[in-house]
C-alpha positions in Angstrom: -21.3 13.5 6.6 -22.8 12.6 10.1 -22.7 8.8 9.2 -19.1 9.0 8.0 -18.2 10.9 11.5 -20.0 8.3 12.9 -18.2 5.5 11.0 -14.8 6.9 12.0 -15.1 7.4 15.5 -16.6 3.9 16.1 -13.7 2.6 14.5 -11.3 4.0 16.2 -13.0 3.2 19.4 -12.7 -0.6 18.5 -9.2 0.3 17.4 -8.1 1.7 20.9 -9.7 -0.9 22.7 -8.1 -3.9 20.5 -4.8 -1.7 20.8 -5.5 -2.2 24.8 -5.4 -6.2 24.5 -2.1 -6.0 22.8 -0.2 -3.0 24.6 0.1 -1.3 27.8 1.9 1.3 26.4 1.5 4.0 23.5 -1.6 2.3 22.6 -2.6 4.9 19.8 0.4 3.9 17.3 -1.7 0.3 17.9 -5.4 2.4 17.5 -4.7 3.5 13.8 -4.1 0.8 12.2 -6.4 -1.6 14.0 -9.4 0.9 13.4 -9.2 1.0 10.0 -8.5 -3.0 9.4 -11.5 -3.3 12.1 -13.6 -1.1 10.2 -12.7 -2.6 6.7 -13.6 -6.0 7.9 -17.0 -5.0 9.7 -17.9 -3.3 6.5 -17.1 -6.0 4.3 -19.5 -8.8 6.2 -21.9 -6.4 6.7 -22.0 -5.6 3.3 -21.2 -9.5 2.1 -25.0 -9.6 4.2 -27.1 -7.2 3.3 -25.2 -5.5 0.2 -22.8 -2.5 0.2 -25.4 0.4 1.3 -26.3 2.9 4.1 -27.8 0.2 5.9 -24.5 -1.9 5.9 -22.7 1.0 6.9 -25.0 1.8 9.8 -24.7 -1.9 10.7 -21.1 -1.5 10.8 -21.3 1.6 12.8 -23.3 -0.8 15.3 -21.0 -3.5 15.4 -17.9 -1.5 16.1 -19.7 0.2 18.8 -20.5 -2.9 20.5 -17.5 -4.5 20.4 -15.9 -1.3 21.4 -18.0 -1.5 25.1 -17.6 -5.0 25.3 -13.8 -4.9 24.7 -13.9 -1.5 27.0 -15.7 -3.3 30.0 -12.7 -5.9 30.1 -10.1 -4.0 29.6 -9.7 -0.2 29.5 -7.3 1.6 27.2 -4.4 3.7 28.6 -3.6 7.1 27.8 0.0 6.3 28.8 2.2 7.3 26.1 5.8 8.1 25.6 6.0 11.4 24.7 8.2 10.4 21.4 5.8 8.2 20.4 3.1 10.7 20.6 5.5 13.5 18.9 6.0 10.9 16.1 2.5 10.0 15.7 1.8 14.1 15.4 4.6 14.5 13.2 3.6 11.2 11.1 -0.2 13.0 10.5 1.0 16.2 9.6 3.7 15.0 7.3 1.5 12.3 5.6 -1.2 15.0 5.5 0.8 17.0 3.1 1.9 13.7 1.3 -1.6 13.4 0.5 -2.0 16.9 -0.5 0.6 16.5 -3.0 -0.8 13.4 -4.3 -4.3 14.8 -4.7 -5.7 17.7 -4.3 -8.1 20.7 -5.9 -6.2 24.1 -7.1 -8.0 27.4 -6.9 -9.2 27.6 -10.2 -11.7 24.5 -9.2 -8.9 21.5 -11.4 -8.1 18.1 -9.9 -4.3 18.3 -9.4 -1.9 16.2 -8.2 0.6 13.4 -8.8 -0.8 11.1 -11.3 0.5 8.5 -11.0 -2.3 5.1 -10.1 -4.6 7.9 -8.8 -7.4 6.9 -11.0 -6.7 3.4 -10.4 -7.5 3.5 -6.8 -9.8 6.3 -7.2 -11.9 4.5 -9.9 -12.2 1.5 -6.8 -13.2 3.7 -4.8 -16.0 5.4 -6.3 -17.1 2.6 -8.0 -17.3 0.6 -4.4 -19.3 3.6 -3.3 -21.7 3.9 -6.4 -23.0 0.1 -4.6 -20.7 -2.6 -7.0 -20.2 -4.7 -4.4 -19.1 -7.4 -4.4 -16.9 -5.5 -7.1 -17.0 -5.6 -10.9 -13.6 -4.8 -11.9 -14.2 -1.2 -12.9 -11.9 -1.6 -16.1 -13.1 -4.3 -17.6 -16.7 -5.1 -17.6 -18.2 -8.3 -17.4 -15.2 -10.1 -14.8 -14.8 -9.9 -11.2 -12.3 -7.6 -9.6 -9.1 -9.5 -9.2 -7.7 -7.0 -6.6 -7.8 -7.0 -2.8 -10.1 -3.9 -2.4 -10.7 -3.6 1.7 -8.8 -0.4 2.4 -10.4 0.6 -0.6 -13.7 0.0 0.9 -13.4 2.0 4.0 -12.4 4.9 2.3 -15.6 3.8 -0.1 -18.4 4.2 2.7 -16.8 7.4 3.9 -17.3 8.8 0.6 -20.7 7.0 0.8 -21.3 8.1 4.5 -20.7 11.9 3.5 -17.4 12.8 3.3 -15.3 14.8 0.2 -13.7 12.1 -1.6 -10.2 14.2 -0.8 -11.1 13.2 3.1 -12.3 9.7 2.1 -8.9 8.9 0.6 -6.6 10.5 2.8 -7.7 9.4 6.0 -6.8 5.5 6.0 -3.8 6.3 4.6 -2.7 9.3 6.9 -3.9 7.3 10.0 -1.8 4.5 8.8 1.2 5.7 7.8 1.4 7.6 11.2 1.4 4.9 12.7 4.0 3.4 10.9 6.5 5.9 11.7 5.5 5.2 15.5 5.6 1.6 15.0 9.0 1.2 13.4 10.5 3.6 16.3 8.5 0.8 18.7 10.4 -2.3 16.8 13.5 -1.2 16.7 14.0 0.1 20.2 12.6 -3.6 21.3 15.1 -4.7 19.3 18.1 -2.5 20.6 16.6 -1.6 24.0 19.9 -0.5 25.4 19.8 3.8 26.0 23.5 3.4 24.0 21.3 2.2 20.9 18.6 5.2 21.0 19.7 6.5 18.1 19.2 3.8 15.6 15.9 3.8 16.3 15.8 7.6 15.2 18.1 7.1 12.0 16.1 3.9 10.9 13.1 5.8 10.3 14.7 7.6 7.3 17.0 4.8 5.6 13.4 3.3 5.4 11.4 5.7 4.3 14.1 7.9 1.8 16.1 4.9 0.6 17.8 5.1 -2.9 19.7 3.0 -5.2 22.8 4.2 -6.6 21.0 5.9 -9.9 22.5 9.0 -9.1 26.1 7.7 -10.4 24.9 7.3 -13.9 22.4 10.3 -14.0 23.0 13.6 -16.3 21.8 17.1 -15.9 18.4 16.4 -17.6 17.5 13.4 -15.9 14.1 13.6 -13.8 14.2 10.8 -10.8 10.3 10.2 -11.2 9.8 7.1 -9.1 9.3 4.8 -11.8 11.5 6.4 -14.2 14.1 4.0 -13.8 12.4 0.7 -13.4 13.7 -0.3 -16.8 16.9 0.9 -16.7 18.6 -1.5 -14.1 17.4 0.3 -10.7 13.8 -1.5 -10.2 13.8 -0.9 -6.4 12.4 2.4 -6.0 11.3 4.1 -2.9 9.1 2.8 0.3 7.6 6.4 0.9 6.7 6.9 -2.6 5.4 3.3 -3.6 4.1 2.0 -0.6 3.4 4.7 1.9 2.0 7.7 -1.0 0.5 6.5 -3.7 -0.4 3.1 -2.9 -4.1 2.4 -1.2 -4.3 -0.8 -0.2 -0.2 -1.1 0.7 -0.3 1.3 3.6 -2.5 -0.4 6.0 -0.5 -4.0 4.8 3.0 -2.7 5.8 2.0 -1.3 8.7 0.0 -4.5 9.6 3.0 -6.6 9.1 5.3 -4.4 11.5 3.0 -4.9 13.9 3.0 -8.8 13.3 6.8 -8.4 13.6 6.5 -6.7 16.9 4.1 -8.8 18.8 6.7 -12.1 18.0 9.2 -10.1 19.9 7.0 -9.4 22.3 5.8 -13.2 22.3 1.9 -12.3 21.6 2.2 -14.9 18.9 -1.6 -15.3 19.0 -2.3 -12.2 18.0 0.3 -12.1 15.5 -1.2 -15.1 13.7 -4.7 -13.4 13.9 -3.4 -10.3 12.3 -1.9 -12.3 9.6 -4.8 -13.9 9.0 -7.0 -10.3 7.9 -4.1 -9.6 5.1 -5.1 -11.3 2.5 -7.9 -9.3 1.3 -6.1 -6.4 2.5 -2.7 -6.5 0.8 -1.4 -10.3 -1.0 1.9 -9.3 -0.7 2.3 -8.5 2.6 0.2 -11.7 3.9 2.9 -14.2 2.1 5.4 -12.4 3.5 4.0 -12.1 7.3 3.0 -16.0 6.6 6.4 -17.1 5.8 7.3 -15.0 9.1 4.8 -16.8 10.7 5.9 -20.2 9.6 9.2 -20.1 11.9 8.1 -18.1 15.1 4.9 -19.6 16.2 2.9 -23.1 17.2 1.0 -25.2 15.2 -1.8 -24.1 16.4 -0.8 -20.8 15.7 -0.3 -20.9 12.0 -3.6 -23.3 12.2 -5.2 -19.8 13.6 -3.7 -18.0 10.2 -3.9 -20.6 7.9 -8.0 -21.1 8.6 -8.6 -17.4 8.9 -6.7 -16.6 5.2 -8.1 -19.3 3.4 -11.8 -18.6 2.5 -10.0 -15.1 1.2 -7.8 -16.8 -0.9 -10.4 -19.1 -2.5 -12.7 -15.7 -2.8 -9.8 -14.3 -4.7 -8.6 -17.3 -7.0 -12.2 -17.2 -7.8 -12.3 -13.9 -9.3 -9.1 -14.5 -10.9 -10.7 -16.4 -13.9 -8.9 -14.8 -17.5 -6.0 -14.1 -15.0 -2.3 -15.1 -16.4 -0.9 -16.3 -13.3 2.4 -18.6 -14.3 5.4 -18.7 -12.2 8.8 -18.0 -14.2 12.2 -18.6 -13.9 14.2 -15.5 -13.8 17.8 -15.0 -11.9 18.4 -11.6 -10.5 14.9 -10.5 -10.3 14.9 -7.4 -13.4 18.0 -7.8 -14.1 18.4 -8.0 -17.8 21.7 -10.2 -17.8 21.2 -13.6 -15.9 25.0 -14.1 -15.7 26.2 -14.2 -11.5 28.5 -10.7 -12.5 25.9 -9.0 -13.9 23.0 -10.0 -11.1 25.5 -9.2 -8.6 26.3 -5.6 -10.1 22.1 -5.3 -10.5 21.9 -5.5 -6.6 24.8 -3.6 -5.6 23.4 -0.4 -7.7 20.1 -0.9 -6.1 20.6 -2.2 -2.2 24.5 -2.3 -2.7 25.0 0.1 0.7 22.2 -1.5 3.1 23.2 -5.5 2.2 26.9 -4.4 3.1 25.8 -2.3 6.4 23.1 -5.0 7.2 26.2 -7.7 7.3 28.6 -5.4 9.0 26.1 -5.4 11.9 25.7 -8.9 12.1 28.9 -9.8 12.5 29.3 -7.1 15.0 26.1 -8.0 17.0 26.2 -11.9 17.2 22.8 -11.8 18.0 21.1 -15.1 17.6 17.1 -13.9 17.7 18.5 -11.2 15.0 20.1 -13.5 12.5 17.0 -15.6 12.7 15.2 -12.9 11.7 17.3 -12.0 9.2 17.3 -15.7 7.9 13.5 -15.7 7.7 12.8 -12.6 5.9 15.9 -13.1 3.5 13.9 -16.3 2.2 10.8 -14.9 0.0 13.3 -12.2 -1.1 15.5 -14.7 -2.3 12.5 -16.9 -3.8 11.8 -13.3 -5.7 15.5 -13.4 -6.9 15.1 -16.7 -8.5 11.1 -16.7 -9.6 8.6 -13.9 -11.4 5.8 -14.5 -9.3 3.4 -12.0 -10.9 2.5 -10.9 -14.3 4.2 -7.6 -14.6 8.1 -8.6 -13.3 8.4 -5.7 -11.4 5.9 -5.9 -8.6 8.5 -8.9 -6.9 9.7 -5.8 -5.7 6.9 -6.4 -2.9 8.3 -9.8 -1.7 11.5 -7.8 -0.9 10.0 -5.1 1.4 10.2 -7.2 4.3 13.4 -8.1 4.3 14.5 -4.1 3.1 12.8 -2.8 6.2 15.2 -5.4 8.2 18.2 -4.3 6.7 17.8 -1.0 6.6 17.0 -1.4 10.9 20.7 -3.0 10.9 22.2 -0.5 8.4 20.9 2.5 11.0 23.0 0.4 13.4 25.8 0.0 11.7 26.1 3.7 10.8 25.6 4.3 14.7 28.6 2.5 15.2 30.5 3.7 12.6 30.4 6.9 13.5 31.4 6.2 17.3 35.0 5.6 15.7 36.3 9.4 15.3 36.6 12.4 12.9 37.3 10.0 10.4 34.8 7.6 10.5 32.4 10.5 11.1 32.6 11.1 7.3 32.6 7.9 5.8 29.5 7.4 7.9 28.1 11.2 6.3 28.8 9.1 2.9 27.2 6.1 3.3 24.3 7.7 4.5 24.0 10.2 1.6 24.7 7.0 -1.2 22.0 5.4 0.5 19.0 8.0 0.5 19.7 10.5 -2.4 18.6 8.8 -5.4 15.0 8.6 -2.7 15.7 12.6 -1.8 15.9 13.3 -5.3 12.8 10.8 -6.2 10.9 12.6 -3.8 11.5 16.3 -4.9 10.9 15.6 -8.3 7.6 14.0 -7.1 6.9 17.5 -5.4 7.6 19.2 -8.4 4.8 17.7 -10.3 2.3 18.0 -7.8 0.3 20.7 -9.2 0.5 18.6 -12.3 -3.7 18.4 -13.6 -4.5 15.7 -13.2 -8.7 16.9 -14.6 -9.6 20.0 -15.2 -12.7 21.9 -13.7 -14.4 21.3 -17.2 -13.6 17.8 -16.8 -15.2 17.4 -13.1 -18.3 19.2 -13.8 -18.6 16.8 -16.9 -18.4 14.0 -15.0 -20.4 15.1 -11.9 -23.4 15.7 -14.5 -23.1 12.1 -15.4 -22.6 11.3 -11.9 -25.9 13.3 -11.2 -27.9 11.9 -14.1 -26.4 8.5 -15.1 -27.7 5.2 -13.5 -24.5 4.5 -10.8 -24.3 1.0 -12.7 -24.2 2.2 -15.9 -21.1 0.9 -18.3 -19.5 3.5 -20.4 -17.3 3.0 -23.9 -14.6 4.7 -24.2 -11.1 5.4 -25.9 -9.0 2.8 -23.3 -5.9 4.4 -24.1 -6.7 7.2 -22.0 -4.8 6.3 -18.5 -6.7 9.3 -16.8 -9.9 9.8 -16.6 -13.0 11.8 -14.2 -15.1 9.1 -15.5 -14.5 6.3 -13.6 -11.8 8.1 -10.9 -14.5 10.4 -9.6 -17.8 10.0 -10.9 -17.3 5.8 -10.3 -18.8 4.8 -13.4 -17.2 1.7 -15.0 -16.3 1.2 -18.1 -16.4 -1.6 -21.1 -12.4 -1.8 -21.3 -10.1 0.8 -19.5 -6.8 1.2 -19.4 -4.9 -1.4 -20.5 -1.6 -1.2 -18.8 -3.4 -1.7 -15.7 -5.5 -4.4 -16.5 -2.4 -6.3 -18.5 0.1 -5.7 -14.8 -2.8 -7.3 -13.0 -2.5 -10.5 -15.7 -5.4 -9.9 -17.4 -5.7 -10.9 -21.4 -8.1 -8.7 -22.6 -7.3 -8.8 -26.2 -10.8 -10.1 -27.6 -12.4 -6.9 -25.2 -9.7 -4.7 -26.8 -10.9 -5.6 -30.4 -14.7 -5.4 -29.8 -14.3 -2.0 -27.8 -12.1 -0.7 -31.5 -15.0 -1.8 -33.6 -17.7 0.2 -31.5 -15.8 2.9 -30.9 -15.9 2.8 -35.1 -19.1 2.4 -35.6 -20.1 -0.9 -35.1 -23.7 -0.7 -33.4 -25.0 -4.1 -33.4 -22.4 -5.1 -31.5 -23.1 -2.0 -29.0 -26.1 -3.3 -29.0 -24.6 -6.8 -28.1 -22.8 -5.8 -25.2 -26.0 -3.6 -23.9 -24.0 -0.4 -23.6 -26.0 3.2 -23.7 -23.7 5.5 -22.5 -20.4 6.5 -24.2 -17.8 9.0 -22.9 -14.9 11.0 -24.8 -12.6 14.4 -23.4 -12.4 16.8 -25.7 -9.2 16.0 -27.2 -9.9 12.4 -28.1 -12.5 12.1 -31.3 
């Protein structure tokens, strides 16, 4: 646990003292974020030299620590801090803190229990990054490299490593994060409205992002549960920010809050930095580096996206290297999911899902006149539009990253919209009460259903002290067979053990054919032992309700 303590607080010392080159001001909503991107990166060359293993996390440890004094002797970090952004920050922890509890967490009778839903997914990285398979196998799908970027996943791999409970190893990039998040959006949109008249849209921007909802509710009955992916097929693809990218989603916390803070140092003109922070994304979350890069493109020097372009490139090769079997074609498809590609019918598809926040978003562009602001609109409107006319990944629905941008930006106008709207009278006063409600209760709902299924098992005790035996008495490389139909399992989520062919949903969203593996792992689990004996496999693994 000592080296894990250790880990953290260096981090977070580099953090602070990189937040102190950027800001002058409330320097801690800066610190989160920066420590754990800091830390990821120190750990992953470390480890790239001398292996994922105490020593490289020690190394790390030493690194930070250096830098850290180096960075302190030029500059020292400020404690000076608005008091809202400090009460946000506090309020960001806590609330994310109980996020995480819901998502994952063990009940008193000694069961895994939680929200289900990716958890041994990213847990499975996790473990597996911490039982040494570095640089990573994919943990699904044995014999391939790990087509994933996995450097969020890392940190919270040598905490578990360095000593902490893999509850604490998970939840702390992600609380620290999201925290700041909250903190940082206040930050942008004040810079953007600074006036004392526009206080308040920074304030009501913070939930249009984070509880936003299509208009799913109109065509819901009685019985129908608003689990966050319920609806993805059913014409109202673009679910919730908390839930999908703030909750349950490791490696796109520490990406959206790195591309607010790109967004933030343009307006502040600390292009430079901006360019150096878009340059770290790629092996920390794909998405959000295309869509900070096309930000880049239009705000900044040559030299500037020179600085990006040179920093993100040996990642991309290192990834388009490990994407061999990977089904990667672009396709034509209007209207993102919309099933109908007639204009009507793609026009109907957005106005059930962003319908409210493109009409608000407009409303306070005309209003505002603001040049820098319909630039900005202009820029991040682009990839989202791209996304309405192309499939850019294998499973349709994640597009629905390329949009996030652009979301946060008009959900920022919406909250001013609705400012002004309400200014107007009684009236007005209500229809802004409306709008509001349209726009965040099918995300209300989303989110209390979540909550309801939070003491959902996820494994039971008899599952965890199965797999901590073979944790305890299994070689940490070993691959296990097992039934891949089963979507959860201790196996691989806790005791890090990989495994012939998991899965396959996951592996088939990710683009992966795996049809030849799924055939060979059918004939061994029937019986077929030469070709167990092929594919070197000792160990197999079944719960007690698969035979």
């Amino acid at each position: 646990m000592i080296l894990a303590a250790l880990l953290l607080a260096a981090s977070l010392a580099l953090g602070w003292t990189l937040a102190a080159r950027l800001t002058r001001k409330n320097q801690l909503a800066f610190a989160f974020p920066l420590a754990i991107a800091a830390g990821a990166w120190t750990l992953f060359l470390a480890s790239l030299a001398i292996g994922f293993n105490d020593y490289s996390i020690v190394a790390a440890i030493i690194l930070q620590a250096v830098a850290a004094a180096v960075l302190y002797g030029q500059k020292k970090p400020s404690l000076e801090h608005d008091k809202r952004i400090v009460a946000l920050l506090v309020a960001g922890i806590l609330l994310f803190t109980a996020l995480q509890y819901a998502r994952f967490h063990y009940d008193a009778n000694g069961n895994l229990a939680g929200i289900p839903i990716d958890f041994g997914f990213h847990s499975a990285i996790i473990t597996s990054l911490a039982n040494g398979n570095f640089p990573p196998q994919n943990p699904f799908y044995d014999g391939h490299a790990f087509n994933y970027y996995y450097l969020t996943h890392l940190y919270s791999a040598a905490l578990l490593k360095g000593g902490f409970p893999l509850q604490a190893a998970t939840w702390i990039p992600i609380v620290l994060a999201s925290a700041a998040f909250i903190a940082l959006l206040y930050l942008y949109v004040r810079k953007l409205f600074p006036k004392r008249e526009h206080a308040a849209v920074a304030y009501l921007a913070i939930p249009l992002v984070l509880l936003n909802g299509t208009l799913a509710f109109w065509v819901a009955t009685p019985t129908t549960e608003f689990f966050h992916n319920a609806l993805r097929n059913t014409g109202f693809p673009f679910e919730n920010f908390l839930i999908d990218i703030l909750i349950i989603n490791q490696s796109a916390v520490l990406g959206a809050v790195i591309a607010l803070m790109i967004l933030l140092l343009i307006k502040e003109k600390k292009n430079t930095s901006a360019a150096i922070l878009v340059g770290t994304l790629p092996l920390i979350n794909a998405p959000f580096f295309v869509l900070g890069l096309s930000f880049l493109l239009f705000f900044t020097s040559i030299k500037q996206k020179i600085i990006a372009t040179a920093m993100a490139v040996p990642q991309i090769l290192l990834l388009q290297n490990q994407n061999n079997g990977v089904l990667s074609n672009i396709t034509l498809h209007f209207g993102w999911m919309s099933q109908n590609q007639d204009i009507l019918s793609i026009l109907l598809f957005w106005i059930n899902n962003l319908g409210p926040y493109l009409a608000l978003s407009l409303v306070a562009l005309y209003f505002l006149k603001n040049k820098e602001i319909n630039k900005i609109y202009l820029t991040l409107l682009l990839p989202a539009v791209l996304a309405n006319f192309f499939i850019f990944t294998p499973y349709a629905w994640d597009n629905f990253k390329l949009f996030l941008l652009f979301f946060m930006f008009i959900a920022i106008l919406s909250a001013y919209a609705l400012i002004e709207i309400w200014k107007k009278g009684s009236l007005a006063k209500i229809f802004a009460l409306v709008l509001l409600s349209t726009m965040t209760l099918t995300g209300v709902l989303s989110l209390a259903t979540l909550a309801n299924h939070s003491e959902g098992l996820s494994y039971t005790r008899a599952d965890l002290e199965a797999c901590k035996w073979i944790e305890e008495n299994t070689p940490k490389d070993a691959v296990f067979l097992i039934d891949n139909d089963r979507v959860q399992s201790c196996l691989f989520a806790t005791a890090g053990r990989r495994v012939y062919l998991g899965f396959g949903e996951w592996l088939a969203n990710h683009g992966i054919d795996y049809s030849k593996q799924l055939e060979e792992n059918k004939q061994m689990l029937a019986g077929n032992c030469s070709l167990i004996k092929e594919k070197n496999l000792t160990y197999a693994y079944f719960t007690p309700n698969v035979k």
